[in-house]
N, C-alpha and C positions, 0 to 999 in steps of 0.2 A: 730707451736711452739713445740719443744720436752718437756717435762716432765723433771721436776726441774729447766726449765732455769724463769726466772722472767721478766717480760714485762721491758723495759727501759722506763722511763717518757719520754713526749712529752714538748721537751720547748716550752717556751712559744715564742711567736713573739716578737722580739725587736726592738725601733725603729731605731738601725742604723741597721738592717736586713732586716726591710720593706725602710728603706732609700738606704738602697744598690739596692733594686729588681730596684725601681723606679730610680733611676742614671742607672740604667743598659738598661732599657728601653728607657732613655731618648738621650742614647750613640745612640742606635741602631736607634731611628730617625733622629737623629742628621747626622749617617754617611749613610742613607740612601739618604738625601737629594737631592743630585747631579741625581741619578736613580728617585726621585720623579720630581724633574725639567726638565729632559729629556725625562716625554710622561711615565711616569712608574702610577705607584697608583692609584693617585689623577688627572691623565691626562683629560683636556678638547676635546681631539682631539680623532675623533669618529674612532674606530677599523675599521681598509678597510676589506672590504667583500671581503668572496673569491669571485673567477670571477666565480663560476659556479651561484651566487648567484647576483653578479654585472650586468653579461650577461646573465640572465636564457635564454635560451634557449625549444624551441619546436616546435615542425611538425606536418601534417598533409600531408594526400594525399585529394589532390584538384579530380581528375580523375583519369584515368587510364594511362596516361602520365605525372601527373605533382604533383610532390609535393610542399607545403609552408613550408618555414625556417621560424621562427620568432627569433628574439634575440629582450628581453625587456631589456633597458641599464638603469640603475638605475641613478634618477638625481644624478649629480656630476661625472660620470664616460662618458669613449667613447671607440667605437671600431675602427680599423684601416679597413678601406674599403679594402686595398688592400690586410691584410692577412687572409680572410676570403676565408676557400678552404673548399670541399664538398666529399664524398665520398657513395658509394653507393654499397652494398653487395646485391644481386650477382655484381661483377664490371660490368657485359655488359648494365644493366640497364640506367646506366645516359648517357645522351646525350652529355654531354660538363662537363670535369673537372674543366674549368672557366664558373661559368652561369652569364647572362647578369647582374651585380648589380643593384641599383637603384644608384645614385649620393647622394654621400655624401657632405659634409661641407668643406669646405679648413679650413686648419690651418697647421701653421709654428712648426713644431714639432720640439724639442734642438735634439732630436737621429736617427730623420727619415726625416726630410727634411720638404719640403712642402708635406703635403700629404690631403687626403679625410680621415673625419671622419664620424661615426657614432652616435647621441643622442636620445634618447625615442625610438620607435619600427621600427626595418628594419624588413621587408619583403622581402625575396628571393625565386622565385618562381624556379626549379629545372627542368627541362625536362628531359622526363625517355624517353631510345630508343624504347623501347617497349610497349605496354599492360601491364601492370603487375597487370591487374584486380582482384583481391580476395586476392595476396600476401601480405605477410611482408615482409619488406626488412629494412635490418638495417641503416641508415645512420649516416654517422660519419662526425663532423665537428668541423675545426681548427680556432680556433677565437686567436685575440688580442687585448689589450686593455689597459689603463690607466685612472687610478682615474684622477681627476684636483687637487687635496693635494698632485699631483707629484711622485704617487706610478706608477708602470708601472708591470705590470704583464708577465709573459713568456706565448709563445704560449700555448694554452688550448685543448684539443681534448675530446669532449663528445661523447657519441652513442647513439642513440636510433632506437627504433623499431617501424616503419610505418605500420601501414594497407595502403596498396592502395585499393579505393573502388571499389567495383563491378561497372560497364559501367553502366550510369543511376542511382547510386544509391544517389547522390550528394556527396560531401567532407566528409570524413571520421574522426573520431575523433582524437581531440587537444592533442598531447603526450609531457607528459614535462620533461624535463631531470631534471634527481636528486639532490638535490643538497646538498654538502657536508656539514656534521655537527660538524667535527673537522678537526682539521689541522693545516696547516701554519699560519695560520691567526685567528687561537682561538673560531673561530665563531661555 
């Protein structure tokens, strides 16, 4: 405040000024509605996980040839057997860019046909061409997949970093990929 000026009173509240806030409020529900009916606010229908959290994913080195994929599929979601591909830095390491899967589930997909899926824990076991006894080696893998609430997910590519164990040392420890805490999916 400058010097000489005089404070202005504060009116008071009135009731068609508190009756206006409340119409104003009650406007704003009102045209909200349609966005609450549609999966907005007050939605029953449980937010879809992203897929790094859907599919977590994690490996291990079994030996000195062979690593373990694990993808844990969270009830209500699945993966596609067929677009699960594998990748191995340095590249001379893997033995097969397609490894032997395990068999999956049939079902009638509306975008993909008949295909194999995946539910609860696959394990894919990896063959490495070499020894790669003491190394890390990165490994990168493409997964796909869809919730059963009909969301369907685009291809996913995570990395991680494997110990292969020393010859004799038994399987090496369980690496789990990260998994994301914002994003597309709010989560």
């Amino acid at each position: 405040m400058s010097s000489g000026s005089t404070p202005r009173p504060r009116r008071p509240e009135t009731r068609a000024g508190r009756a206006l806030s409340v119409g104003f409020i009650a406007l704003l529900l009102w045209a909200s509605q349609p966005a609450i009916a549609a999966g907005g606010l007050f939605s029953s229908e449980p937010t879809p996980l992203p897929p790094e959290q859907a599919f977590r994913l994690s490996a291990r080195g079994l030996d000195a040839r062979t690593l373990e994929v694990r993808f844990d599929v969270v009830d209500g979601y699945y993966l596609y057997r067929d677009k699960l591909a594998f990748a191995v830095q340095p590249g001379d390491l893997l033995a097969s860019s397609r490894p032997d899967l395990p068999a999956g589930k049939h079902k009638h997909d509306d975008f993909f046909g008949d295909v194999e899926i995946y539910r609860g824990r696959v394990v894919v076991k990896l063959p490495l061409t070499e020894a790669a006894s003491g190394r890390t080696v990165q490994l990168q893998t493409q997964s796909q997949g869809c919730a059963d609430a009909g969301l369907c997910y685009p291809p996913t590519v995570q990395m991680l970093n494997v110990a292969v164990p020393s010859a004799g040392g038994g399987p090496g420890p369980l690496v789990e990929a990260p998994h994301s805490r914002s994003g597309l999916f709010g989560k």
